[in-house]
MIDOSE-1310 file (N, C-alpha, C; in nm, 2 decimals, decimal comma, always signed):
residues 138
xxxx	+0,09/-0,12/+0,00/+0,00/+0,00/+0,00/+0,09/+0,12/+0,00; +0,10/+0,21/-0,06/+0,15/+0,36/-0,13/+0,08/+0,46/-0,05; +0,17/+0,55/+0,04/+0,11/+0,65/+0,08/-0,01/+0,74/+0,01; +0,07/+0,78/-0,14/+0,03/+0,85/-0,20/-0,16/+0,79/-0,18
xxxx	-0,16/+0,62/-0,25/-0,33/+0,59/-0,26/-0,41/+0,58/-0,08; -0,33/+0,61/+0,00/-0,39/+0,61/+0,14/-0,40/+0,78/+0,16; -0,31/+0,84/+0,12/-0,34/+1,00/+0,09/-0,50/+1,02/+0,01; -0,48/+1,00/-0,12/-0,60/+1,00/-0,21/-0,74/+0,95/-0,15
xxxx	-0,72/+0,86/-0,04/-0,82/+0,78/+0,00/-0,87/+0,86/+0,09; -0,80/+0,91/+0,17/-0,85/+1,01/+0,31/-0,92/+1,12/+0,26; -0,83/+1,24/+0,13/-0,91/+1,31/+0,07/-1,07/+1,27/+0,03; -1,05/+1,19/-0,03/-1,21/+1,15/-0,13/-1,31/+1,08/+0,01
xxxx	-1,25/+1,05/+0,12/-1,40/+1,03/+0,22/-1,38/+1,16/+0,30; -1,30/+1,26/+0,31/-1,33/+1,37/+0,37/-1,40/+1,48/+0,27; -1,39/+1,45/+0,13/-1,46/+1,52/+0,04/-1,62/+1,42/+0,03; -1,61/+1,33/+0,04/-1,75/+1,25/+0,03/-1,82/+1,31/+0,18
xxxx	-1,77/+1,34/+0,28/-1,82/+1,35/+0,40/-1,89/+1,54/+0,41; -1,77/+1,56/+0,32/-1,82/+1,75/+0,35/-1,94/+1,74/+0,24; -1,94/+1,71/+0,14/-2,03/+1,67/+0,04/-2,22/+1,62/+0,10; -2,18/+1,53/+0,17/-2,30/+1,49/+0,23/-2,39/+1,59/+0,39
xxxx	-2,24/+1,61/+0,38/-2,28/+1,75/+0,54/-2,38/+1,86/+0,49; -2,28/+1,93/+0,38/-2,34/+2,03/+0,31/-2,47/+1,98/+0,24; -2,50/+1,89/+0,22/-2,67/+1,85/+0,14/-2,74/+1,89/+0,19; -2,69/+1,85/+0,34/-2,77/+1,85/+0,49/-2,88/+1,95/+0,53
xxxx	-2,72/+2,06/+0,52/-2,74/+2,20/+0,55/-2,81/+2,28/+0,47; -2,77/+2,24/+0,32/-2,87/+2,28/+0,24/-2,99/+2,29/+0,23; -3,01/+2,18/+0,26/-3,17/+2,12/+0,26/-3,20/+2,22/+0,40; -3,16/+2,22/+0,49/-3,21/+2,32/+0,61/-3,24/+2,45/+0,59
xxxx	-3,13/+2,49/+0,50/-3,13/+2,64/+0,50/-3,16/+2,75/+0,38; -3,17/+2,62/+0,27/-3,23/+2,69/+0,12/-3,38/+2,74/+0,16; -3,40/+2,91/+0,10/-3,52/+2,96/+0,12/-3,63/+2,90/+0,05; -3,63/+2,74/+0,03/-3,76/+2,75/-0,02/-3,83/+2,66/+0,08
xxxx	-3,95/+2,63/+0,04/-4,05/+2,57/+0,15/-4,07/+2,43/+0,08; -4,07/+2,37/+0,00/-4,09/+2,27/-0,05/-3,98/+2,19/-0,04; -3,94/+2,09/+0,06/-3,85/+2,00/+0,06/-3,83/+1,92/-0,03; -3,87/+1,85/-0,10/-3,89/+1,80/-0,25/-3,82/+1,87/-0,33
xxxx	-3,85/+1,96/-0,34/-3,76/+2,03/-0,48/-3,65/+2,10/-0,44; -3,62/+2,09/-0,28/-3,50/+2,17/-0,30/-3,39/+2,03/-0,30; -3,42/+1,90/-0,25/-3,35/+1,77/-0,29/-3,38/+1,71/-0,42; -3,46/+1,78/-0,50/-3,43/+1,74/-0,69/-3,30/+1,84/-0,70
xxxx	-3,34/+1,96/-0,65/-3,26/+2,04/-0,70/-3,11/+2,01/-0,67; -3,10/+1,95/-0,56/-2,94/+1,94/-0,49/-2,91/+1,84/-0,57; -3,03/+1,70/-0,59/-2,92/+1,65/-0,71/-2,92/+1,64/-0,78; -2,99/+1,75/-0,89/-2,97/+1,76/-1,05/-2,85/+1,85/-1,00
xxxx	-2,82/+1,93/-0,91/-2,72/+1,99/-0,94/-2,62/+1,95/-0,91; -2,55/+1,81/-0,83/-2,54/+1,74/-0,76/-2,45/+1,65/-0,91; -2,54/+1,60/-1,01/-2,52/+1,52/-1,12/-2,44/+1,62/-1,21; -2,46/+1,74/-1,21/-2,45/+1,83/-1,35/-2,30/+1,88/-1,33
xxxx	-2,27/+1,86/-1,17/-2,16/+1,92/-1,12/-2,05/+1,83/-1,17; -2,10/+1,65/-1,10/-2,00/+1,60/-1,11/-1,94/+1,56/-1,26; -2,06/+1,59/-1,33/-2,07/+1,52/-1,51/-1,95/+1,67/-1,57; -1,95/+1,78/-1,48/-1,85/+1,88/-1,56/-1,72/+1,90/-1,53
xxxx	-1,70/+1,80/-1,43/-1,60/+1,80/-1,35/-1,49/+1,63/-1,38; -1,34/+1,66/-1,41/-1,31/+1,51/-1,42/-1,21/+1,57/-1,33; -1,13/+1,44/-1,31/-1,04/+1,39/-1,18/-0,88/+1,42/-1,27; -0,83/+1,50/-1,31/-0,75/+1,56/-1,39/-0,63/+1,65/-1,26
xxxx	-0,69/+1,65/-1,17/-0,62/+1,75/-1,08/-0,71/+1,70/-0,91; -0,62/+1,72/-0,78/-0,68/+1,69/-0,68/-0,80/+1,81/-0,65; -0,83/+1,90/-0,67/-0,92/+2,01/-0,66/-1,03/+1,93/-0,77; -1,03/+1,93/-0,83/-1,10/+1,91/-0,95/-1,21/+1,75/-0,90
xxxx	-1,09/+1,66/-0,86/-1,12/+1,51/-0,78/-1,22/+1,55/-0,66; -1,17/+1,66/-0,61/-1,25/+1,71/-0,43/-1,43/+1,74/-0,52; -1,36/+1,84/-0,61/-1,52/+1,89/-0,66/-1,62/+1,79/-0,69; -1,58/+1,67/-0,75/-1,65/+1,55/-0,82/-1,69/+1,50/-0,71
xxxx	-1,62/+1,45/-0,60/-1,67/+1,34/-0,54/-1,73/+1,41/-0,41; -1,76/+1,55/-0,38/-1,85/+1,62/-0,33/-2,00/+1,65/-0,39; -1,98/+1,69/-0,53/-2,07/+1,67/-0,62/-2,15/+1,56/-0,60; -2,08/+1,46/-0,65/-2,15/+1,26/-0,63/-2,19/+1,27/-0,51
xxxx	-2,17/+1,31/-0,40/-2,18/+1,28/-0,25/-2,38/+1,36/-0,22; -2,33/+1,50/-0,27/-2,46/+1,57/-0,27/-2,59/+1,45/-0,33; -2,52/+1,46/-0,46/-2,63/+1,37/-0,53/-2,69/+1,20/-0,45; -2,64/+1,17/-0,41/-2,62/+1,07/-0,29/-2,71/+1,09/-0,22
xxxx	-2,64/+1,14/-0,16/-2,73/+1,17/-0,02/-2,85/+1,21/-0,02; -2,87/+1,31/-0,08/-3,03/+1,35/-0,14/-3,10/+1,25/-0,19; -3,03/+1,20/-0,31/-3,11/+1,05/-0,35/-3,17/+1,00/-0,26; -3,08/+0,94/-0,13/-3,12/+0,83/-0,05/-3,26/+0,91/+0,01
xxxx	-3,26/+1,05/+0,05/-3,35/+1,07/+0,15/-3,48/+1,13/+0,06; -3,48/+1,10/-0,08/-3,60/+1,13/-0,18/-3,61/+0,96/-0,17; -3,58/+0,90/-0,21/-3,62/+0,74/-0,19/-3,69/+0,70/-0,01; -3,62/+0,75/+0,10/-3,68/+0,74/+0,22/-3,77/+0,80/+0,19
xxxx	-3,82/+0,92/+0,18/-3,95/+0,99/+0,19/-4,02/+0,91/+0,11; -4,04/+0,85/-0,03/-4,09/+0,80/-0,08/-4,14/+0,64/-0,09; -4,04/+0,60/-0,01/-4,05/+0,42/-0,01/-4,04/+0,40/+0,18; -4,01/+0,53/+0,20/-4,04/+0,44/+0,38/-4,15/+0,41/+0,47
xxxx	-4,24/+0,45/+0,43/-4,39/+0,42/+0,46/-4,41/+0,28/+0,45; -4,37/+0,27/+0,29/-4,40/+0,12/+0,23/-4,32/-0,03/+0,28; -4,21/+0,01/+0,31/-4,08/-0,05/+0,37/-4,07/-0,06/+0,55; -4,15/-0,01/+0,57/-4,20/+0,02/+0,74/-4,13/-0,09/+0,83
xxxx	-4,24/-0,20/+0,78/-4,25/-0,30/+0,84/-4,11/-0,41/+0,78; -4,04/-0,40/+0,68/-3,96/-0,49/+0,61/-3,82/-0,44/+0,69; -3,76/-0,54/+0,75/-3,63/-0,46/+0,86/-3,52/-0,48/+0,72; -3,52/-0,52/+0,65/-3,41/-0,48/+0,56/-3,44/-0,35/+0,50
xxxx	-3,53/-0,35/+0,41/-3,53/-0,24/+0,35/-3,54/-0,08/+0,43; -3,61/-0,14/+0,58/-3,65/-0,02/+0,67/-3,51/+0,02/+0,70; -3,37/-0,04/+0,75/-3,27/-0,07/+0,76/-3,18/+0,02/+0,63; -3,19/-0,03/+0,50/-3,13/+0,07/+0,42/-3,18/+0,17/+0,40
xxxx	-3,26/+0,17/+0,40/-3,32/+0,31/+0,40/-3,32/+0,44/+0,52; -3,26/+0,38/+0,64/-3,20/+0,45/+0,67/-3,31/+0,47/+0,84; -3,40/+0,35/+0,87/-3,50/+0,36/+0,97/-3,41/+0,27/+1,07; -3,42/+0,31/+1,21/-3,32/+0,21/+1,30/-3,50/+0,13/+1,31
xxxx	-3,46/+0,01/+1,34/-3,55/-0,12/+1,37/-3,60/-0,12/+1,55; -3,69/-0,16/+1,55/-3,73/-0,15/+1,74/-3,59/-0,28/+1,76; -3,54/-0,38/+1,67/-3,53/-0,49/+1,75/-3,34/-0,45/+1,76; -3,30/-0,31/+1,73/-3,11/-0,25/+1,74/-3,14/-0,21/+1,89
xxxx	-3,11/-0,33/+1,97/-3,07/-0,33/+2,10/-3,18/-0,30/+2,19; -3,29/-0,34/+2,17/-3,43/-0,28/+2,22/-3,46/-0,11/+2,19; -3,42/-0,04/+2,13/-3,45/+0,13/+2,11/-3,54/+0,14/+1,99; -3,62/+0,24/+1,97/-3,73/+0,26/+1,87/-3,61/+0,41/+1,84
xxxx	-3,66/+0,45/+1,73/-3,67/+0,59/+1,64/-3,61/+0,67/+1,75; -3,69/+0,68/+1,85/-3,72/+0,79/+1,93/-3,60/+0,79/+2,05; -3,55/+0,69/+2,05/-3,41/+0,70/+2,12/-3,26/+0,70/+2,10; -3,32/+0,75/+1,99/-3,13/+0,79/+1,90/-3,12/+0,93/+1,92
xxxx	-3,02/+0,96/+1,98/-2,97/+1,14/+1,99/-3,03/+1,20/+1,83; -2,99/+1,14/+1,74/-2,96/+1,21/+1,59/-3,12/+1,25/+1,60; -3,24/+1,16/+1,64/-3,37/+1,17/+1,59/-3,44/+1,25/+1,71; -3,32/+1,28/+1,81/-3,42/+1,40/+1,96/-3,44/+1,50/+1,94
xxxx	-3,53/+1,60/+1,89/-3,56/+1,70/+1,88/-3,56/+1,82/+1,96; -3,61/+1,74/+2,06/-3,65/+1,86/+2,20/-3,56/+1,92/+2,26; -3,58/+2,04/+2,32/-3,47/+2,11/+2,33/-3,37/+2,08/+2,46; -3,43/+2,02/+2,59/-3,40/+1,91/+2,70/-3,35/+1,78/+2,66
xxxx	-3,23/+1,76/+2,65/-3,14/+1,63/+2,59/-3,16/+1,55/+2,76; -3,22/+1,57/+2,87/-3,24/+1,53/+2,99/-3,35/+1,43/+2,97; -3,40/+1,36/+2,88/-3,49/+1,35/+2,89/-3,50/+1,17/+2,94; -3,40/+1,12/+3,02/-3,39/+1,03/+3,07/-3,45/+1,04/+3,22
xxxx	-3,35/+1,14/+3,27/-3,44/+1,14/+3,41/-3,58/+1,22/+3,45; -3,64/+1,27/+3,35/-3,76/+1,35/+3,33/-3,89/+1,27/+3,46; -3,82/+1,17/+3,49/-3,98/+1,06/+3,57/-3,89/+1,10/+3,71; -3,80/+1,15/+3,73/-3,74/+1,10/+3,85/-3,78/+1,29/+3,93
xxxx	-3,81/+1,25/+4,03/-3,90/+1,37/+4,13/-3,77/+1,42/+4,17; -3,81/+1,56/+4,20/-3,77/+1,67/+4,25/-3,67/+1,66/+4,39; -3,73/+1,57/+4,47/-3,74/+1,55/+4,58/-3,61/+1,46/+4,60; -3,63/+1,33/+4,50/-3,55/+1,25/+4,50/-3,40/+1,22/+4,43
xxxx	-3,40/+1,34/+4,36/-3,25/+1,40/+4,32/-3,21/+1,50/+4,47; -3,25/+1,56/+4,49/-3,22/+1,65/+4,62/-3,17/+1,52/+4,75; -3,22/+1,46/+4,75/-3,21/+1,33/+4,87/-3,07/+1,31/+4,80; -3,04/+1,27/+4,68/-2,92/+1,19/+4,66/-2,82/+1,26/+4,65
xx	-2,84/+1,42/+4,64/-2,71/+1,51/+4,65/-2,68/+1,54/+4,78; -2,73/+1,50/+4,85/-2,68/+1,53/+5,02/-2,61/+1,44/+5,09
């Protein structure tokens, strides 16, 4: 193994990784209201980018496989929106598609950090009384 292709390698998953971040954020923060079209949009733009772009130069490599990454990632989550309903119940496909299963270590949806919304990340000891945290700090 050649530094050089373990160099090359680290680039293209730190470019695949800013690639899929930035979709993310996009999708968050593009002014439009329609989620749908702003993930067609990320990856026709996403396709058009990487189809103008060849691997001629490392800048050039970064742009492409950010590009591909966009398009990626967006794909996957226009296919979830579209086939996860359907795929609900099927633990493989609920699984690629990117739904954790009730049966990953007994946890549902709803107890993965990534999927907690609320703005109290406490929400473990939420049952436990007033009273009885006070008793145990004394």
């Amino acid at each position: 193994m050649k530094k050089e292709k373990v160099v090359n390698s680290l680039v293209s998953l730190a470019s695949l990784t800013a690639g899929a971040a930035g979709s993310r954020l996009a999708v968050e923060h593009l002014p439009v209201k329609n989620t749908s079209l702003k993930r067609w949009g990320l990856v026709l733009g996403g396709i058009a980018g990487a189809s103008v772009l060849d691997r001629k130069s490392r800048g050039r490599k970064i742009g492409q496989d950010i590009a591909i990454s966009v398009a990626v990632t967006q794909a996957g989550y226009l296919l979830k929106d579209w086939l996860g309903d359907k795929f609900k119940d099927n633990k493989i496909m609920a699984q690629a598609l990117g739904n954790p299963t009730s049966s990953y270590m007994g946890l549902d949806s709803s107890d993965f950090l990534a999927s907690y919304t609320r703005p109290n990340y406490d929400f473990i000891a939420e049952d436990v009384a007033y009273e009885d945290v006070q008793e145990f700090a004394e």
